[in-house]
CHARMM internal coordinates of N, CA and C (Angstrom, degrees):
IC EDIT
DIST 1 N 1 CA 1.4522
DIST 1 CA 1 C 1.5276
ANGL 1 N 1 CA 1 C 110.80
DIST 1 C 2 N 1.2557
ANGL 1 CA 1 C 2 N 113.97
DIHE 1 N 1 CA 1 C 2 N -25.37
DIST 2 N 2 CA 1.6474
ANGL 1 C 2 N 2 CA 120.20
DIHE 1 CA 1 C 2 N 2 CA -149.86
DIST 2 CA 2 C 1.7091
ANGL 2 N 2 CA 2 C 81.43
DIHE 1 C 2 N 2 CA 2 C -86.84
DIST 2 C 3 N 1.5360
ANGL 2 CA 2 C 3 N 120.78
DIHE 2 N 2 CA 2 C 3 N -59.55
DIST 3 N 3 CA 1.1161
ANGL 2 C 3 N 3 CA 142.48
DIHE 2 CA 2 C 3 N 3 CA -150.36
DIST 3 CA 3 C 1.7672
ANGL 3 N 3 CA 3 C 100.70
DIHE 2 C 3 N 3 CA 3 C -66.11
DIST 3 C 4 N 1.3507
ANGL 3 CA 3 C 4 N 117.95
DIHE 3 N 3 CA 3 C 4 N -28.93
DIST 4 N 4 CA 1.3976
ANGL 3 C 4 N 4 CA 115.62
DIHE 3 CA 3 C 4 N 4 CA 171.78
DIST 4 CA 4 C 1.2436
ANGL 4 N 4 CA 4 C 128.48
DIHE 3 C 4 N 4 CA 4 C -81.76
DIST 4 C 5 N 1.6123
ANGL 4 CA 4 C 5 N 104.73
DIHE 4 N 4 CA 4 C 5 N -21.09
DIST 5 N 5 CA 1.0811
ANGL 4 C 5 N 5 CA 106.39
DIHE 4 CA 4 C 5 N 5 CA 175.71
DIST 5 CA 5 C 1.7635
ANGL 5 N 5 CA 5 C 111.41
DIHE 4 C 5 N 5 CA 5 C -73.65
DIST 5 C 6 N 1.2943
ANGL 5 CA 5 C 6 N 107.12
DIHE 5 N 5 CA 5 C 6 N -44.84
DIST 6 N 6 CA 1.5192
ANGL 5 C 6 N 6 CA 118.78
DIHE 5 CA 5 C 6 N 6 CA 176.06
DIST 6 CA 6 C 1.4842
ANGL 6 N 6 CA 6 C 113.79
DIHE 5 C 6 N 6 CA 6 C -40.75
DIST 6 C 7 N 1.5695
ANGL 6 CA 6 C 7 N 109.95
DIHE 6 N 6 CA 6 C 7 N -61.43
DIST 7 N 7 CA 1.5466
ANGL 6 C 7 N 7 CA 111.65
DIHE 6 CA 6 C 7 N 7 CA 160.36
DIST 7 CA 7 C 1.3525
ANGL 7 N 7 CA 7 C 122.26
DIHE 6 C 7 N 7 CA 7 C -31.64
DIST 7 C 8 N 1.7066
ANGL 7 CA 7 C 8 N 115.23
DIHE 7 N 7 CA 7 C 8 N -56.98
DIST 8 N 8 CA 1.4171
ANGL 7 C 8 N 8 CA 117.09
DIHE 7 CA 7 C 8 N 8 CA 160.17
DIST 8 CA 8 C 1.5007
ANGL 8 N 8 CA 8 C 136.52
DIHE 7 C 8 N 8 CA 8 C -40.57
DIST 8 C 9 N 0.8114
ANGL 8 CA 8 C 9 N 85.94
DIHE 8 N 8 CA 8 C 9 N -39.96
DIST 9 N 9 CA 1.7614
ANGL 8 C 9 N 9 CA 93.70
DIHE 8 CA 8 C 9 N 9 CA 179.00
DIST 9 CA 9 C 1.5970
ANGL 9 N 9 CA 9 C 111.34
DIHE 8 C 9 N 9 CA 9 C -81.64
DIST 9 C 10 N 1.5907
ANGL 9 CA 9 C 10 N 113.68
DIHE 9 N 9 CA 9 C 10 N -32.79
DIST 10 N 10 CA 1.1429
ANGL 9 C 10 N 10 CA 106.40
DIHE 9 CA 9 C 10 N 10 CA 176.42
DIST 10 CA 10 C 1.4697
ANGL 10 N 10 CA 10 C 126.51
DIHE 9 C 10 N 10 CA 10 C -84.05
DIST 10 C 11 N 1.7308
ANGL 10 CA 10 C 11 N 104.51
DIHE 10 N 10 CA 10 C 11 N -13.85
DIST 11 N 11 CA 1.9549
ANGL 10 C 11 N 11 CA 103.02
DIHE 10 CA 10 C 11 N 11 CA 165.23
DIST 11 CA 11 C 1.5507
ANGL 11 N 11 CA 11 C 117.37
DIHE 10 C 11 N 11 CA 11 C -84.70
DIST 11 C 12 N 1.6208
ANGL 11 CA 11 C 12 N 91.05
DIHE 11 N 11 CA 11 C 12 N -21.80
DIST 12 N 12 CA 1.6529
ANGL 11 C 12 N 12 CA 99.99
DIHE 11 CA 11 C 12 N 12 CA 178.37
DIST 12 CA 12 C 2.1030
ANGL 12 N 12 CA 12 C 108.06
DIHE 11 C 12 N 12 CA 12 C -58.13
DIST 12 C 13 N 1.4064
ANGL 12 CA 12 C 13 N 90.43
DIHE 12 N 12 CA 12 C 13 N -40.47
DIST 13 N 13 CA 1.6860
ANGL 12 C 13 N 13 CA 96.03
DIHE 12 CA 12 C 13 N 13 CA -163.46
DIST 13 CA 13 C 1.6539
ANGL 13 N 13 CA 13 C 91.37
DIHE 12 C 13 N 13 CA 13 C -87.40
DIST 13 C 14 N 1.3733
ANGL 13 CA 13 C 14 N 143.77
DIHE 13 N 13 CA 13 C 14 N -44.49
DIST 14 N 14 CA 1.4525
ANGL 13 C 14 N 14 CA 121.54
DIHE 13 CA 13 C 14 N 14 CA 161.88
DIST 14 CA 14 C 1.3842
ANGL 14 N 14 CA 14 C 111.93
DIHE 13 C 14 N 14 CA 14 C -59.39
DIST 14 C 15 N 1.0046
ANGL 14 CA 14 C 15 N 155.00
DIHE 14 N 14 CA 14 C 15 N -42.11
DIST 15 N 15 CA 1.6704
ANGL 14 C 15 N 15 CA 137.52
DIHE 14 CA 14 C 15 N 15 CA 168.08
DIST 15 CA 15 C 1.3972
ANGL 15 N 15 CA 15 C 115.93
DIHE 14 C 15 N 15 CA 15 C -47.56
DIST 15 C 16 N 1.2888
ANGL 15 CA 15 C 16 N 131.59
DIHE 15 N 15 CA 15 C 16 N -35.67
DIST 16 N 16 CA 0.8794
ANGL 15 C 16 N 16 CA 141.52
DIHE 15 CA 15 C 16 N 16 CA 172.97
DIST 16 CA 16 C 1.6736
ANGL 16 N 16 CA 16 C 126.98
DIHE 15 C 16 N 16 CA 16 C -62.11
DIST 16 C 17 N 1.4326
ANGL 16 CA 16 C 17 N 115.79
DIHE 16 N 16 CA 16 C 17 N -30.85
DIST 17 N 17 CA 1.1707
ANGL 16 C 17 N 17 CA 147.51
DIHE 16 CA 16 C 17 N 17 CA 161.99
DIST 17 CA 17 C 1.0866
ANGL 17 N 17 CA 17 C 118.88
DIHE 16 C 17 N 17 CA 17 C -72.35
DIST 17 C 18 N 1.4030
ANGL 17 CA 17 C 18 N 122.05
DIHE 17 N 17 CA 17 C 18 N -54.24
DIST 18 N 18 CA 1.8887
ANGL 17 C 18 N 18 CA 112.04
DIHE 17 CA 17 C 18 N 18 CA 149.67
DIST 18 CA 18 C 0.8953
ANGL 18 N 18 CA 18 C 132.14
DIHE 17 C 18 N 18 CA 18 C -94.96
DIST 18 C 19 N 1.5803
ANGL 18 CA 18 C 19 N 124.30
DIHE 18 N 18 CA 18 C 19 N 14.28
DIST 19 N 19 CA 1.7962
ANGL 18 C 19 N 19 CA 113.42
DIHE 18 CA 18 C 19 N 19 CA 140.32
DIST 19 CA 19 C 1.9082
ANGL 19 N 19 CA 19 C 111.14
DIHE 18 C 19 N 19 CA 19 C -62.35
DIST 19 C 20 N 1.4634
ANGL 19 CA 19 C 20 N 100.91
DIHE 19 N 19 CA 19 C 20 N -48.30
DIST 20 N 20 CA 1.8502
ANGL 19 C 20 N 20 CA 102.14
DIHE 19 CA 19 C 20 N 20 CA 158.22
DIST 20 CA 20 C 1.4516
ANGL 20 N 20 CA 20 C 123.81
DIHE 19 C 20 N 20 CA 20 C -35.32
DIST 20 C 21 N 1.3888
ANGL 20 CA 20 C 21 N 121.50
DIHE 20 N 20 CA 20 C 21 N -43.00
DIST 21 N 21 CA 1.3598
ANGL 20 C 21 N 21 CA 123.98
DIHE 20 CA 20 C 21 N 21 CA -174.54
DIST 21 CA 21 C 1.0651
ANGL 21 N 21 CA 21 C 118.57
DIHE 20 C 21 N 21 CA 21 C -77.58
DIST 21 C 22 N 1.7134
ANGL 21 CA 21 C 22 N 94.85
DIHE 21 N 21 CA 21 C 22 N -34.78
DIST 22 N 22 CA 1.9341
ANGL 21 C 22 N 22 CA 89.95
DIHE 21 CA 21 C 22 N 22 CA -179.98
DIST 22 CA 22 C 1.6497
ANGL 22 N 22 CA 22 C 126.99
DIHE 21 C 22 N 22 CA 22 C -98.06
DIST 22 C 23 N 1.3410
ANGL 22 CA 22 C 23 N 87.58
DIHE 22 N 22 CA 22 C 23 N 7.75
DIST 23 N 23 CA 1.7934
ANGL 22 C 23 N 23 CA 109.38
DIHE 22 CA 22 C 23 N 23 CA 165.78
DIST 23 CA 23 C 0.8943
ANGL 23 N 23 CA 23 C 126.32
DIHE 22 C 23 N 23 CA 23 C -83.82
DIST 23 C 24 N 1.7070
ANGL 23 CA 23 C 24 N 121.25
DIHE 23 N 23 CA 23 C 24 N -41.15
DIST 24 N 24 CA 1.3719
ANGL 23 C 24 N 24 CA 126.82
DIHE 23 CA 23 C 24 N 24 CA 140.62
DIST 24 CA 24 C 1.5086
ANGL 24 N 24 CA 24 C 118.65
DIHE 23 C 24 N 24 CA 24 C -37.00
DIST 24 C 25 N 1.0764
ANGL 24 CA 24 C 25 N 121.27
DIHE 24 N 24 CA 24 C 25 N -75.67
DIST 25 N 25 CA 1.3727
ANGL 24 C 25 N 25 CA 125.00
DIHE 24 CA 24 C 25 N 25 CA 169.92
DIST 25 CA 25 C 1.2157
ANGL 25 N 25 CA 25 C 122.54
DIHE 24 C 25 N 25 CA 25 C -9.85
DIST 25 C 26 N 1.5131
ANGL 25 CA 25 C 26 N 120.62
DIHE 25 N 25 CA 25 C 26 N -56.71
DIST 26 N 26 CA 1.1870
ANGL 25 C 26 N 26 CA 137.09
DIHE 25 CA 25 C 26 N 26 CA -122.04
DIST 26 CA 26 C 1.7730
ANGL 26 N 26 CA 26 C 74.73
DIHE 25 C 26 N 26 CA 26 C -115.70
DIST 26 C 27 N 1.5453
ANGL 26 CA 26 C 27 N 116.83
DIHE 26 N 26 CA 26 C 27 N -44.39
DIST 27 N 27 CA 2.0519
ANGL 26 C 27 N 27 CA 107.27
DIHE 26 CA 26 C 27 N 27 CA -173.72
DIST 27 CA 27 C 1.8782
ANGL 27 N 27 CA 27 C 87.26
DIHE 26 C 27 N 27 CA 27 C -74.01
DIST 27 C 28 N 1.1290
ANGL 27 CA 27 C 28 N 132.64
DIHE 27 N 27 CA 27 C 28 N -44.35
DIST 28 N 28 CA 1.4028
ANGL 27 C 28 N 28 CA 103.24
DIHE 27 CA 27 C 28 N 28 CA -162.65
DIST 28 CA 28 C 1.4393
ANGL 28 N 28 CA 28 C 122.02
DIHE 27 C 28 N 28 CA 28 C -72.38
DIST 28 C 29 N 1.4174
ANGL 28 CA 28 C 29 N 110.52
DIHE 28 N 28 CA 28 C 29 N -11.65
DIST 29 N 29 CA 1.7223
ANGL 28 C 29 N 29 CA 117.84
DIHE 28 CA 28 C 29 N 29 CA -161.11
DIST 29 CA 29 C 1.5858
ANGL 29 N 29 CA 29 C 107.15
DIHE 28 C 29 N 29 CA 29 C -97.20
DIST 29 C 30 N 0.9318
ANGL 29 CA 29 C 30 N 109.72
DIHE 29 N 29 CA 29 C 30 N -150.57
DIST 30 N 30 CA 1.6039
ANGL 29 C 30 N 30 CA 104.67
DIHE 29 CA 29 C 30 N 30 CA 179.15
DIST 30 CA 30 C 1.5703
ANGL 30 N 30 CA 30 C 108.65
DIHE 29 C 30 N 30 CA 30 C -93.32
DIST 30 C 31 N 1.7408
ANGL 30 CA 30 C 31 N 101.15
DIHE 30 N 30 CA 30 C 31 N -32.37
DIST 31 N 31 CA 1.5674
ANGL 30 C 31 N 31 CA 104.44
DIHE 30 CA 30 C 31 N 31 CA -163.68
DIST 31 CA 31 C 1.3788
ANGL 31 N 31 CA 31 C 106.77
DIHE 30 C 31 N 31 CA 31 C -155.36
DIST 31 C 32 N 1.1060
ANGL 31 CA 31 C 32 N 136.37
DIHE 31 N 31 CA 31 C 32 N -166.33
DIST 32 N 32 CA 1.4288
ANGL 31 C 32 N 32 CA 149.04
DIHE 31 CA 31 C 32 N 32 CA 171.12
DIST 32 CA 32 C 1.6255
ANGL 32 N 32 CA 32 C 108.60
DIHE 31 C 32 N 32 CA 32 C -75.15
DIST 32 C 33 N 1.2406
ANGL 32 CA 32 C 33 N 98.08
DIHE 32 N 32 CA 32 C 33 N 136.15
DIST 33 N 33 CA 1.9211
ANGL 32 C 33 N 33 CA 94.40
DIHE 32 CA 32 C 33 N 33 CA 161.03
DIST 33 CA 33 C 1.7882
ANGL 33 N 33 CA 33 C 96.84
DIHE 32 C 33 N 33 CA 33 C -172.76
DIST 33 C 34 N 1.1825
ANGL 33 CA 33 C 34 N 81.12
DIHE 33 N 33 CA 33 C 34 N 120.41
DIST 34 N 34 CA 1.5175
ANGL 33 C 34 N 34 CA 99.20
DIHE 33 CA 33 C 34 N 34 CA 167.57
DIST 34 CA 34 C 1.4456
ANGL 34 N 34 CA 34 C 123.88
DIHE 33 C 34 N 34 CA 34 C -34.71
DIST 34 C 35 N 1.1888
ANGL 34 CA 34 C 35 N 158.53
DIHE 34 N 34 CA 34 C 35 N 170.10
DIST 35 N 35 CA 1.0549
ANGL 34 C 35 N 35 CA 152.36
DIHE 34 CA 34 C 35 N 35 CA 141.26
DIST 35 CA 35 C 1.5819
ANGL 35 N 35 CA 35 C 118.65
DIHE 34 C 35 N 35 CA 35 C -136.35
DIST 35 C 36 N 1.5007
ANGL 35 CA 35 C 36 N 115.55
DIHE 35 N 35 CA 35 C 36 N 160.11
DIST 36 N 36 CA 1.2998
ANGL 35 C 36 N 36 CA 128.15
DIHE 35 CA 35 C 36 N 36 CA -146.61
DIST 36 CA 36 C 1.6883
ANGL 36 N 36 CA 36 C 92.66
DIHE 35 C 36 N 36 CA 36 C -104.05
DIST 36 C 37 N 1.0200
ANGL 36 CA 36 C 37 N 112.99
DIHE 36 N 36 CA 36 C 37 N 149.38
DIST 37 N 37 CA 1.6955
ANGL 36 C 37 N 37 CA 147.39
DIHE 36 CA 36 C 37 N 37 CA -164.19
DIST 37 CA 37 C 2.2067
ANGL 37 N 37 CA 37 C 77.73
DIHE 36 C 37 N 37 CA 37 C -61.51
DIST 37 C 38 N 1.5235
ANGL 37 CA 37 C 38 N 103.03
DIHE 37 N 37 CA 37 C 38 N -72.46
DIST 38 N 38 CA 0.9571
ANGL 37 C 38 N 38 CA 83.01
DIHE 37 CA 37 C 38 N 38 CA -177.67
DIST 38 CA 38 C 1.0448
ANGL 38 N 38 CA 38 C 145.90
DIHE 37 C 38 N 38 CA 38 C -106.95
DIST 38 C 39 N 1.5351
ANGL 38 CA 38 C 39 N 106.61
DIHE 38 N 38 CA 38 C 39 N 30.23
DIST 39 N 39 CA 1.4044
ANGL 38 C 39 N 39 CA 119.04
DIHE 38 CA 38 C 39 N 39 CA 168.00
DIST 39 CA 39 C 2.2204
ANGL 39 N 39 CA 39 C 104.84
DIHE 38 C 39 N 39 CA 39 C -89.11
DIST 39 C 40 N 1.1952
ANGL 39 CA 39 C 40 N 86.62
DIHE 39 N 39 CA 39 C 40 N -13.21
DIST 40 N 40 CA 1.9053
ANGL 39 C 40 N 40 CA 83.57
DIHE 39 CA 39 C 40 N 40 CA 169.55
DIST 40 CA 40 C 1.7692
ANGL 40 N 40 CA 40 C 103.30
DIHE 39 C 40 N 40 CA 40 C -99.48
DIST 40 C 41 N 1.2129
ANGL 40 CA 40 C 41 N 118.86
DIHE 40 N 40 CA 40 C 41 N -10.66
DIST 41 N 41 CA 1.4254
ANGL 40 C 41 N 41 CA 128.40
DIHE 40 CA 40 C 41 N 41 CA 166.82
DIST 41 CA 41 C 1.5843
ANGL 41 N 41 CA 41 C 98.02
DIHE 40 C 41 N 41 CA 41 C -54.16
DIST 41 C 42 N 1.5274
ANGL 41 CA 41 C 42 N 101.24
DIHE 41 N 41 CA 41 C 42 N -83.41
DIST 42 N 42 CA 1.8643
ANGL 41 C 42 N 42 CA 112.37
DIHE 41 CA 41 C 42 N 42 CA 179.26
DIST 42 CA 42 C 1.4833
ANGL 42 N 42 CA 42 C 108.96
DIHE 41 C 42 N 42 CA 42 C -29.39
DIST 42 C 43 N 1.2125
ANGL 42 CA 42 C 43 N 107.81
DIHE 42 N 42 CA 42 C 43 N -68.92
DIST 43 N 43 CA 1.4930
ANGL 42 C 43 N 43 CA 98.17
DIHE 42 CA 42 C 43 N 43 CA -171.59
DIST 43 CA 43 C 1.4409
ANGL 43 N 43 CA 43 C 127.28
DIHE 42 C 43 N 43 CA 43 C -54.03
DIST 43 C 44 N 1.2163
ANGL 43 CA 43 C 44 N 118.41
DIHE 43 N 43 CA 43 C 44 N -25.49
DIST 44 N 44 CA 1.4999
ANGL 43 C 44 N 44 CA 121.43
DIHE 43 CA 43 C 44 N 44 CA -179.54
DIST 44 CA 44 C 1.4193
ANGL 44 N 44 CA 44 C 119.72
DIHE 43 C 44 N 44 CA 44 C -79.20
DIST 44 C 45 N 2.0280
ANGL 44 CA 44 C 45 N 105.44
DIHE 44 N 44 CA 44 C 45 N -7.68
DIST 45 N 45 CA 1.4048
ANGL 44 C 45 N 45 CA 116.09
DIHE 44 CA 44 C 45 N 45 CA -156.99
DIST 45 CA 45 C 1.2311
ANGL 45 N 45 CA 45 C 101.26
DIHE 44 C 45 N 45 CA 45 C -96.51
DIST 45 C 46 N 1.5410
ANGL 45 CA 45 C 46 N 101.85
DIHE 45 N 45 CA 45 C 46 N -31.23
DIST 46 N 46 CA 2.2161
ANGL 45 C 46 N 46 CA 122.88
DIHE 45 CA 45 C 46 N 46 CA 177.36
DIST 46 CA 46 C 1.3090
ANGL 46 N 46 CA 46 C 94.55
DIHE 45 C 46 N 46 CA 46 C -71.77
DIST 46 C 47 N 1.3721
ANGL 46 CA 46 C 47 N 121.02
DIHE 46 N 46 CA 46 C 47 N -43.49
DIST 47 N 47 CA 1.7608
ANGL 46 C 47 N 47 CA 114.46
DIHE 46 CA 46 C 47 N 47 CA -153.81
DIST 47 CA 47 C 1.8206
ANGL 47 N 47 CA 47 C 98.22
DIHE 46 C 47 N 47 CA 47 C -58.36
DIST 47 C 48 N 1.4697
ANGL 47 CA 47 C 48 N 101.18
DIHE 47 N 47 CA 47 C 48 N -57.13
DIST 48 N 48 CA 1.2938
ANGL 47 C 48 N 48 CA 134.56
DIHE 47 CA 47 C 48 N 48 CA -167.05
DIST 48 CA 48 C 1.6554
ANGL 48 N 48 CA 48 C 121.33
DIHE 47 C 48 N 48 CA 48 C -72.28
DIST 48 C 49 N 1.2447
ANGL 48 CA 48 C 49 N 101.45
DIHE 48 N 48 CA 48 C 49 N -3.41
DIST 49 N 49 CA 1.8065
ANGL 48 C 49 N 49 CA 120.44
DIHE 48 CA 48 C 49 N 49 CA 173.43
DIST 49 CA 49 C 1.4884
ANGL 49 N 49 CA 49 C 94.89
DIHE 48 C 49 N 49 CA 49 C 48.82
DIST 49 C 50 N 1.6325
ANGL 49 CA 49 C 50 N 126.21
DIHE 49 N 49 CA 49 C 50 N 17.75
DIST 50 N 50 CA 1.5027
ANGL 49 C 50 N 50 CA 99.43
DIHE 49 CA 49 C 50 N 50 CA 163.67
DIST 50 CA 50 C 1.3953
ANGL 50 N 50 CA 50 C 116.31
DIHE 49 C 50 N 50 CA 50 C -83.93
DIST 50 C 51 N 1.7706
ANGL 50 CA 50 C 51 N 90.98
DIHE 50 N 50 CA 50 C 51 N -174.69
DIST 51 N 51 CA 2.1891
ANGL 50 C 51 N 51 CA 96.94
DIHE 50 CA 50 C 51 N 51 CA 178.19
DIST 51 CA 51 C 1.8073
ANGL 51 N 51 CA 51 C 102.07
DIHE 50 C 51 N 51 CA 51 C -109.35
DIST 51 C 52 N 1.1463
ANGL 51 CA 51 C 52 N 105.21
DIHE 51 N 51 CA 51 C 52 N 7.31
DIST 52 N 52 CA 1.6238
ANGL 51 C 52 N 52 CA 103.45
DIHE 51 CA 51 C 52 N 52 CA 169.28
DIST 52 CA 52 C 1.4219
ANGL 52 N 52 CA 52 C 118.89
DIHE 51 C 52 N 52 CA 52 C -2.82
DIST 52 C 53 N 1.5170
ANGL 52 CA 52 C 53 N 99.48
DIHE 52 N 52 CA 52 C 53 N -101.08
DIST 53 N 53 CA 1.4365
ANGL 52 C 53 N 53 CA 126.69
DIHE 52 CA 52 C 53 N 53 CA -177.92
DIST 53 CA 53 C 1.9077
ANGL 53 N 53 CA 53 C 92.87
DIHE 52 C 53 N 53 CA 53 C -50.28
DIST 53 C 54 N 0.8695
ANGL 53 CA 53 C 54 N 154.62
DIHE 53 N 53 CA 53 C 54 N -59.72
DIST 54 N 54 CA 1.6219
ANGL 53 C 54 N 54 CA 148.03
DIHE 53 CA 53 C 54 N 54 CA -157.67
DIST 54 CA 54 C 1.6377
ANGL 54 N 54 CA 54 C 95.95
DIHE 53 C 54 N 54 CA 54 C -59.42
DIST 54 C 55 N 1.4906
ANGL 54 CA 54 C 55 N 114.51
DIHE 54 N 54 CA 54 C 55 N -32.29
DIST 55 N 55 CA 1.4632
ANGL 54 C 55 N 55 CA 111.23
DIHE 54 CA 54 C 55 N 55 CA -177.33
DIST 55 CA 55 C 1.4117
ANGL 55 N 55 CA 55 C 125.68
DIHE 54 C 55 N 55 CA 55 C -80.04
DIST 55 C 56 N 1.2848
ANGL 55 CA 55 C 56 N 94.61
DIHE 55 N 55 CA 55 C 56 N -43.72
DIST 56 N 56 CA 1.5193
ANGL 55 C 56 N 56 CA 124.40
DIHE 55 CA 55 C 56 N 56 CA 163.67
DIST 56 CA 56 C 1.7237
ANGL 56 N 56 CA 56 C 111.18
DIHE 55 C 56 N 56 CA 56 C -34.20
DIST 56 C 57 N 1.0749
ANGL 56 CA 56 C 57 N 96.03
DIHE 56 N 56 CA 56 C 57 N -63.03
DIST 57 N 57 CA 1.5105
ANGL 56 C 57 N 57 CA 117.61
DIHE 56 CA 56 C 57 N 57 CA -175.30
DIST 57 CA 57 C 1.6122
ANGL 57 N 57 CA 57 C 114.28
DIHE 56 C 57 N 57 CA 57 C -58.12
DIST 57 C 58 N 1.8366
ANGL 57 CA 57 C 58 N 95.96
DIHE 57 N 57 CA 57 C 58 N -52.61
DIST 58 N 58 CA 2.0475
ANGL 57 C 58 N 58 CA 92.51
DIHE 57 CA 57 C 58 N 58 CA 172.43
DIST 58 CA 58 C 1.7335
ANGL 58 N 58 CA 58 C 113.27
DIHE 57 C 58 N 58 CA 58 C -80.23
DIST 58 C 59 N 1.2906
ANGL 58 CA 58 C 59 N 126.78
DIHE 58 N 58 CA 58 C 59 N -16.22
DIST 59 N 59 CA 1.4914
ANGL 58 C 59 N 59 CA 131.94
DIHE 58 CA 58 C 59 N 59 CA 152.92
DIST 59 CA 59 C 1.8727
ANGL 59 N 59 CA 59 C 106.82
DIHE 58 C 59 N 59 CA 59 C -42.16
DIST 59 C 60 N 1.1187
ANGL 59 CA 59 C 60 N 117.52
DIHE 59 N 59 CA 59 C 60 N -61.03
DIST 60 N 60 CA 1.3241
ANGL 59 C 60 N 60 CA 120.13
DIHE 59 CA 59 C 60 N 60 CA -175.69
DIST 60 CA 60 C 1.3107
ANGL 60 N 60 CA 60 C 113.88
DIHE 59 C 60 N 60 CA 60 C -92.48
END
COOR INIT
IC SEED 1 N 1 CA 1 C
IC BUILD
Protein backbone atom coordinates (compact mmCIF):
# COMPACT_ATOMS: atom_id res chain seq x y z
CA UNK A 1 0.00 0.00 0.00
CA UNK A 2 2.78 2.33 1.25
CA UNK A 3 4.86 1.51 -1.95
CA UNK A 4 1.94 2.65 -4.38
CA UNK A 5 1.37 5.41 -2.93
CA UNK A 6 5.17 6.42 -3.23
CA UNK A 7 4.95 5.51 -6.96
CA UNK A 8 2.05 7.99 -6.83
CA UNK A 9 3.58 10.75 -5.68
CA UNK A 10 6.47 10.21 -7.79
CA UNK A 11 4.40 10.27 -11.40
CA UNK A 12 2.22 12.82 -9.80
CA UNK A 13 5.50 15.13 -9.14
CA UNK A 14 7.10 14.18 -12.79
CA UNK A 15 3.77 15.13 -14.57
CA UNK A 16 3.81 17.99 -12.90
CA UNK A 17 7.27 18.95 -14.12
CA UNK A 18 6.27 18.51 -17.68
CA UNK A 19 3.11 20.25 -17.59
CA UNK A 20 6.03 23.08 -16.37
CA UNK A 21 8.05 22.28 -19.42
CA UNK A 22 5.51 22.51 -21.81
CA UNK A 23 4.21 25.83 -20.48
CA UNK A 24 7.39 27.19 -20.79
CA UNK A 25 7.50 26.05 -24.18
CA UNK A 26 4.39 27.11 -25.13
CA UNK A 27 5.25 31.32 -23.47
CA UNK A 28 8.57 31.26 -25.40
CA UNK A 29 7.41 29.87 -28.89
CA UNK A 30 4.85 31.25 -30.97
CA UNK A 31 2.14 28.73 -29.81
CA UNK A 32 1.33 25.47 -28.18
CA UNK A 33 2.54 22.08 -29.50
CA UNK A 34 2.48 19.07 -27.84
CA UNK A 35 5.49 17.10 -27.65
CA UNK A 36 6.37 13.41 -27.88
CA UNK A 37 7.56 11.21 -24.82
CA UNK A 38 10.40 10.74 -27.04
CA UNK A 39 11.11 13.64 -28.57
CA UNK A 40 11.54 15.14 -24.69
CA UNK A 41 13.52 11.73 -24.23
CA UNK A 42 16.14 13.09 -27.15
CA UNK A 43 16.47 16.24 -25.80
CA UNK A 44 17.41 15.40 -22.32
CA UNK A 45 19.82 12.65 -23.88
CA UNK A 46 21.87 15.71 -26.08
CA UNK A 47 21.45 18.09 -23.09
CA UNK A 48 22.94 15.40 -20.79
CA UNK A 49 25.77 13.89 -23.23
CA UNK A 50 24.36 10.48 -22.23
CA UNK A 51 23.91 7.17 -24.65
CA UNK A 52 20.59 6.23 -22.91
CA UNK A 53 18.14 6.37 -25.62
CA UNK A 54 21.02 4.76 -28.37
CA UNK A 55 20.86 1.76 -25.83
CA UNK A 56 17.44 1.76 -25.29
CA UNK A 57 16.86 1.53 -28.86
CA UNK A 58 19.50 -1.66 -29.57
CA UNK A 59 17.80 -3.41 -26.26
CA UNK A 60 14.50 -3.25 -28.25
Amino acid sequence: MKTGRIIGWILLGLALVLIGHEALNALEGEGYSLIALGELWFRLDQAMGTASLNVSQAVI
